[in-house]
C-alpha positions as a Markdown table, in Angstrom:
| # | Residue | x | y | z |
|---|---|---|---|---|
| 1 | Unk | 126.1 | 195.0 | 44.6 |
| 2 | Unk | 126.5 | 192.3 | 47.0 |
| 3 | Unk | 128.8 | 189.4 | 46.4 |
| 4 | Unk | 128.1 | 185.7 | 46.4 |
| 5 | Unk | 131.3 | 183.8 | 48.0 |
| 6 | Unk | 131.3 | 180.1 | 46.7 |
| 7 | Unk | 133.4 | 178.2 | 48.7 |
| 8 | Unk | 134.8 | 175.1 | 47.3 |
| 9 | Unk | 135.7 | 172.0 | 49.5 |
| 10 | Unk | 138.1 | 170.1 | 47.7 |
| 11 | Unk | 139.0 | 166.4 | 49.2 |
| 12 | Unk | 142.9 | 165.8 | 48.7 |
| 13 | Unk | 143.9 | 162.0 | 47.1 |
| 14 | Unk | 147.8 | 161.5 | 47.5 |
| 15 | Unk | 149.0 | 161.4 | 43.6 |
| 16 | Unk | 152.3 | 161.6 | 42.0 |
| 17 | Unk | 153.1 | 161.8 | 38.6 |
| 18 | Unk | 156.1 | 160.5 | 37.1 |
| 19 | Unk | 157.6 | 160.5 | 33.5 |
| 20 | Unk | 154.2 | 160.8 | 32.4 |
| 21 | Unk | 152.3 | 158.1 | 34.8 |
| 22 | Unk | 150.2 | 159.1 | 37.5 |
| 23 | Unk | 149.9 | 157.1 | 40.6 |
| 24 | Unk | 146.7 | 157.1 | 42.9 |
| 25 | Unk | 147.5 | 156.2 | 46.4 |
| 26 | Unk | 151.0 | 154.9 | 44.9 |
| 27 | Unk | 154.3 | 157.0 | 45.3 |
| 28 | Unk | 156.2 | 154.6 | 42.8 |
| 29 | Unk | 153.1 | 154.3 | 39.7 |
| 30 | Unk | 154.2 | 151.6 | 37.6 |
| 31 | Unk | 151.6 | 152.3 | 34.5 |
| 32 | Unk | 150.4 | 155.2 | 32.7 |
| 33 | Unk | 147.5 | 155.3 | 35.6 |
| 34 | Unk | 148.0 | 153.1 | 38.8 |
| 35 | Unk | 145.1 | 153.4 | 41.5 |
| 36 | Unk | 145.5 | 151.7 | 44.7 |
| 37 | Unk | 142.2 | 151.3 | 46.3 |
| 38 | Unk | 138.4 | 151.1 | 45.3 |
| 39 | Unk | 137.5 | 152.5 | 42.0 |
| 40 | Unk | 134.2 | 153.9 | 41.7 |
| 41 | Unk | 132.2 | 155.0 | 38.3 |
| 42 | Unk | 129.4 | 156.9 | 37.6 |
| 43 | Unk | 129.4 | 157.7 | 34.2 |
| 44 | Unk | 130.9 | 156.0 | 31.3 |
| 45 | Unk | 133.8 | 154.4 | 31.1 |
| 46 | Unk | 135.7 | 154.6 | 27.5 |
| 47 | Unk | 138.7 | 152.5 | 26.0 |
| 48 | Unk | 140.1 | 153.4 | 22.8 |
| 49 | Unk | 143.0 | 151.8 | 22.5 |
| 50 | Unk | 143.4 | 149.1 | 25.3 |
| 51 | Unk | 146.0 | 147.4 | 23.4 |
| 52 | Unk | 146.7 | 143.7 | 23.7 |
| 53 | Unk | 147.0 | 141.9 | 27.6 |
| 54 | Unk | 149.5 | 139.8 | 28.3 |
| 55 | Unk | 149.6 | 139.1 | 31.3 |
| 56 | Unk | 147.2 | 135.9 | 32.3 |
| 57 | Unk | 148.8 | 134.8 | 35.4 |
| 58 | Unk | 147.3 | 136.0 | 38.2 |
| 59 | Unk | 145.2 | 138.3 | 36.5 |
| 60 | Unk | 141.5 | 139.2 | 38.1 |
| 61 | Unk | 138.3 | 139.4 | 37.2 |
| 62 | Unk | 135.6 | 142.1 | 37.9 |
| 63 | Unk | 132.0 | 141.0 | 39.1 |
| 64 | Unk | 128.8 | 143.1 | 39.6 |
| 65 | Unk | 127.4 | 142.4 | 42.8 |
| 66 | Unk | 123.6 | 141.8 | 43.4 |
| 67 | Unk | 124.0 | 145.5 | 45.5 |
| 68 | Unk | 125.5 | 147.4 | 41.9 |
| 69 | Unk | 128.6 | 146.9 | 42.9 |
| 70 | Unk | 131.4 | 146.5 | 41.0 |
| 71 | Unk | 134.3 | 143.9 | 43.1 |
| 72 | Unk | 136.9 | 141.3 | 42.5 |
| 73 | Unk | 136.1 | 138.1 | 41.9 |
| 74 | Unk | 137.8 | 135.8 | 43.9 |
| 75 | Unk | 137.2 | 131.7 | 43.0 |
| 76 | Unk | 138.3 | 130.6 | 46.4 |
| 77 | Unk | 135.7 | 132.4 | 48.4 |
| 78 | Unk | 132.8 | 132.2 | 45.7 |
| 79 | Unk | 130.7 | 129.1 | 46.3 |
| 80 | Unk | 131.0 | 128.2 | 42.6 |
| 81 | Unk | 133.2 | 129.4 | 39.4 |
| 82 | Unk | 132.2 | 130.0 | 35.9 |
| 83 | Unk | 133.4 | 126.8 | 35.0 |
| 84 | Unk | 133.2 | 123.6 | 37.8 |
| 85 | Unk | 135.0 | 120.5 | 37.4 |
| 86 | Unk | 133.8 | 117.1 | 39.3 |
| 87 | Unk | 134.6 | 113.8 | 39.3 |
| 88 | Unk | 131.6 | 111.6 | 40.1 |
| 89 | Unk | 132.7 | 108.3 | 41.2 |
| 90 | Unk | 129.7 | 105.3 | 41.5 |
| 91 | Unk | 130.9 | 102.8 | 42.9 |
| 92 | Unk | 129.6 | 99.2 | 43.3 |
| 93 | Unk | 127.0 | 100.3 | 40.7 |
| 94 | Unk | 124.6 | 97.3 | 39.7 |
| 95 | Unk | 125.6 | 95.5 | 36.3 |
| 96 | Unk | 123.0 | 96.7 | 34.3 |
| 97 | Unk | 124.6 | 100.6 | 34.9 |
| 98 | Unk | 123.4 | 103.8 | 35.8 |
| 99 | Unk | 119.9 | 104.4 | 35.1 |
| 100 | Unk | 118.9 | 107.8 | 37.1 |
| 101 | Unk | 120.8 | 109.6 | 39.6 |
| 102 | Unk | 119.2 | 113.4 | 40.8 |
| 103 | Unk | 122.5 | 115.2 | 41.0 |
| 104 | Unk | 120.3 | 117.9 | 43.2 |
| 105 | Unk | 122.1 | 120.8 | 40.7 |
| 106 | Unk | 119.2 | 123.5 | 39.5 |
| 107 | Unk | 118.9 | 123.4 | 35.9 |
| 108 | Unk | 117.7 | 127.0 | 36.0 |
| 109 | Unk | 121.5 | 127.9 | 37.0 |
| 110 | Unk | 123.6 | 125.5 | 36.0 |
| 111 | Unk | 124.5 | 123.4 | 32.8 |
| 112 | Unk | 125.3 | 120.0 | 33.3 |
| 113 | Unk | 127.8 | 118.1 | 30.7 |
| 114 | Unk | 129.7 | 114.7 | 30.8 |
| 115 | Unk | 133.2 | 115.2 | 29.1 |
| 116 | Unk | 134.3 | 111.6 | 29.5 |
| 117 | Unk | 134.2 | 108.5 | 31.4 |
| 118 | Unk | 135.6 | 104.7 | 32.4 |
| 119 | Unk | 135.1 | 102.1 | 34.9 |
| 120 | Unk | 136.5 | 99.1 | 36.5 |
| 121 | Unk | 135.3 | 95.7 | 38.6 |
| 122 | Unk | 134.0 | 96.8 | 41.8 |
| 123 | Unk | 136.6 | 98.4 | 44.3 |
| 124 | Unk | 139.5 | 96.9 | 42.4 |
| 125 | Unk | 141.8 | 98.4 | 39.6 |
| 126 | Unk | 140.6 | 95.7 | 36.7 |
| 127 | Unk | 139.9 | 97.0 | 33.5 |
| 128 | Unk | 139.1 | 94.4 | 32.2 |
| 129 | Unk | 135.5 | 95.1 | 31.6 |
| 130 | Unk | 132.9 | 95.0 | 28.9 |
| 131 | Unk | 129.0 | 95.3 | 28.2 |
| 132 | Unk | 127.4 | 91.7 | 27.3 |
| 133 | Unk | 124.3 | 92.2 | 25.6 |
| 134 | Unk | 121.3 | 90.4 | 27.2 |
| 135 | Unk | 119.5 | 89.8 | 23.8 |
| 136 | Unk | 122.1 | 88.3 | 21.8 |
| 137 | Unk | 125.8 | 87.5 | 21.5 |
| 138 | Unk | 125.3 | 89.2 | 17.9 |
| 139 | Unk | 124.2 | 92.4 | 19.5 |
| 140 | Unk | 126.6 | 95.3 | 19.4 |
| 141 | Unk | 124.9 | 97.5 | 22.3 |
| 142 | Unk | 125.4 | 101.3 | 22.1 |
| 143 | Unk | 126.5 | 103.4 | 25.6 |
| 144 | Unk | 123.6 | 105.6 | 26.9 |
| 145 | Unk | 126.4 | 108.3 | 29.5 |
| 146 | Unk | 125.0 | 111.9 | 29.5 |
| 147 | Unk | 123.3 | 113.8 | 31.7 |
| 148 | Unk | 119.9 | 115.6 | 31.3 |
| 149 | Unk | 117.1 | 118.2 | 32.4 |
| 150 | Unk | 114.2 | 116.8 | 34.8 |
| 151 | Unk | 111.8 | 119.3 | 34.6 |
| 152 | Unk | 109.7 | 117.6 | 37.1 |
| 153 | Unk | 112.5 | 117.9 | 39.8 |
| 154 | Unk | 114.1 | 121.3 | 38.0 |
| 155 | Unk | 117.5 | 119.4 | 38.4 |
| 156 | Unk | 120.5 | 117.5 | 36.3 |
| 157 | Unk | 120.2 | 114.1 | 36.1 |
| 158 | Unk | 123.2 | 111.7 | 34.7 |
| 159 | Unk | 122.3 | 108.3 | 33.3 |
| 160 | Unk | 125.6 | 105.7 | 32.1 |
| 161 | Unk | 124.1 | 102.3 | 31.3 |
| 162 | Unk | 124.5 | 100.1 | 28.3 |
| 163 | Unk | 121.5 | 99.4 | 26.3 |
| 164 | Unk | 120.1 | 96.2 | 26.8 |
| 165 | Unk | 123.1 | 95.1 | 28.1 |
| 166 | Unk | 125.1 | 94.4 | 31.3 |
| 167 | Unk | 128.8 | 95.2 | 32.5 |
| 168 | Unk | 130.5 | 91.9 | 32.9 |
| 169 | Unk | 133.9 | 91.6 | 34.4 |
| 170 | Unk | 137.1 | 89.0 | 34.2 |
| 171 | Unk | 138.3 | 87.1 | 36.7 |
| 172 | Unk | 142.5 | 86.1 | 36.7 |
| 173 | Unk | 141.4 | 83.6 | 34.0 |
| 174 | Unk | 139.9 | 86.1 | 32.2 |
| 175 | Unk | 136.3 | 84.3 | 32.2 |
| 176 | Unk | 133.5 | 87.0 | 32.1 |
| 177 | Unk | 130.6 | 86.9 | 34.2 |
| 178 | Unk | 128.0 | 90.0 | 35.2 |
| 179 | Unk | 129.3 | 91.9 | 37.8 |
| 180 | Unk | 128.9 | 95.3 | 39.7 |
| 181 | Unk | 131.5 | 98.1 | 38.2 |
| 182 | Unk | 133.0 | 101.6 | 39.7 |
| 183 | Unk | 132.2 | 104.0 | 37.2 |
| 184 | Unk | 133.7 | 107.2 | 36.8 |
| 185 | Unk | 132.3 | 110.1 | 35.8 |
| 186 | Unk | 134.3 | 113.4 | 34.2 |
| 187 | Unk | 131.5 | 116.3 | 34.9 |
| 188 | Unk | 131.5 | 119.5 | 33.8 |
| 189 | Unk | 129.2 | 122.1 | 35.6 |
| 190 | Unk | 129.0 | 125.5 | 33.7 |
| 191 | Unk | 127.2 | 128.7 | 35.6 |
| 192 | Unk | 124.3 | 129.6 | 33.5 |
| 193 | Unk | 124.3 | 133.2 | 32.4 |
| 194 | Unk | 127.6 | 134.0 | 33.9 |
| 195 | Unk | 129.8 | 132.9 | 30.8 |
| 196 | Unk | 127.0 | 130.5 | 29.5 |
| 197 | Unk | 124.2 | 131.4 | 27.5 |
| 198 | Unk | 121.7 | 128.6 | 26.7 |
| 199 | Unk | 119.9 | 128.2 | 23.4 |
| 200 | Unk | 117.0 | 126.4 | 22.1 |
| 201 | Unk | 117.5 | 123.6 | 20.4 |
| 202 | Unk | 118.5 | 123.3 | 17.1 |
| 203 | Unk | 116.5 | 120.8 | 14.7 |
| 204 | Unk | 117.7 | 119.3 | 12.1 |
| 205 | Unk | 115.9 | 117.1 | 9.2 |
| 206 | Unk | 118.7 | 114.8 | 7.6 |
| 207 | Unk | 115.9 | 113.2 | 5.1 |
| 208 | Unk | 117.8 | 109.7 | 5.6 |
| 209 | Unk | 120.8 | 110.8 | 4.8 |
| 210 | Unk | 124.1 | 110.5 | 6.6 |
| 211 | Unk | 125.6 | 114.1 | 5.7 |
| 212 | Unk | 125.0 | 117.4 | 5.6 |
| 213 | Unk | 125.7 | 121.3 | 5.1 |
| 214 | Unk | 124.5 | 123.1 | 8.2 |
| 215 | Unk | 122.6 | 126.4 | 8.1 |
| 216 | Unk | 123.9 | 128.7 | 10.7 |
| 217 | Unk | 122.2 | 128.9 | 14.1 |
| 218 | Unk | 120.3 | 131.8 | 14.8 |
| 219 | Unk | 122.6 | 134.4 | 16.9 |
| 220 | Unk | 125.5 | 133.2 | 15.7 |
């Protein structure tokens, strides 16, 4: 009878185990399973009991890569992060406000939002500004500040303009008169599908009335 030999080539990986915690390229372990070095999966990957984290700190995130691979994510080399803040600044903008502005961001991977906002005269520090309507000095004019999809363009567009109104601005005598204003923008830009999931929009019929019960949105 002849006899098959199978010859097993085994790869050796530095480990050490310690009071019950096994270290991977680590002499000193300092959890039940501490890896130094790339970790790669091929099957599945199980947690039944993970237990609460509490470290924040400094922790990381993991990414998969357009190539299927899994890495760290690191915010200061990525060109964007999963949640942007910018401050657009206008300044000398014409009295009667912002009416477009392309802000060049794709609106198929990005969500545009305007979390706040305030302006002053023209390249000084005066707050002392307000919106005169142009019709009447009875008119209460409402702010128009948000910023939109142009589907013709596929980008964000912010408008921030008074309606039928203009910004007028005091002098040290505190006389208003129409006047170009800085006006600051607080944006938030959100990466779409990343931790952002958009929905379609939600319609509701308020039959002239001024409150409501909502129904719960589909998905939620």
């Amino acid at each position: 009878m002849k006899k098959i030999i199978l010859t097993l080539s085994l790869t050796l990986i530095v480990a050490t185990i310690s009071i019950g915690q096994i270290g991977i390229n680590k002499l000193n372990p300092t959890a039940t399973l501490d890896i130094a070095g790339d970790v790669k999966l091929e099957e599945s990957l199980y947690l039944e009991d993970p237990g609460e984290f509490t470290t924040i700190r400094g922790s990381k995130l993991l990414i998969n890569t357009t190539g299927d691979e899994v890495v760290e994510y690191d915010i200061l080399l990525s060109k964007y992060g999963p949640i942007n803040y910018a401050e657009f600044v206008f300044a000398n903008l014409s009295k009667d406000g912002l009416q477009d502005y392309d802000t060049k961001i794709p609106i198929d991977d990005y969500i545009v939002t305007i979390q706040g906002y305030y302006f002053l005269g023209a390249g000084t520090s005066n707050t002392n500004v307000m919106a005169h309507s142009t019709i009447t000095d009875t008119n209460i004019e409402g702010y128009q500040i948000y910023a939109y999809k142009n589907t013709t363009t596929g980008t964000w567009f912010i408008r921030g303009f008074v309606n039928n109104a203009e910004f007028m601005v005091a002098d040290p005598s505190y006389h208003y008169y129409p006047a170009p204003i800085d006006l600051y923008l607080n944006v938030i830009i959100y990466r779409d599908g990343f931790i952002t999931k958009s929905i379609s929009p939600i319609s509701i019929d308020m039959g002239n009335a001024s409150t409501g019960i909502a129904t719960l949105p589909t998905g939620f």
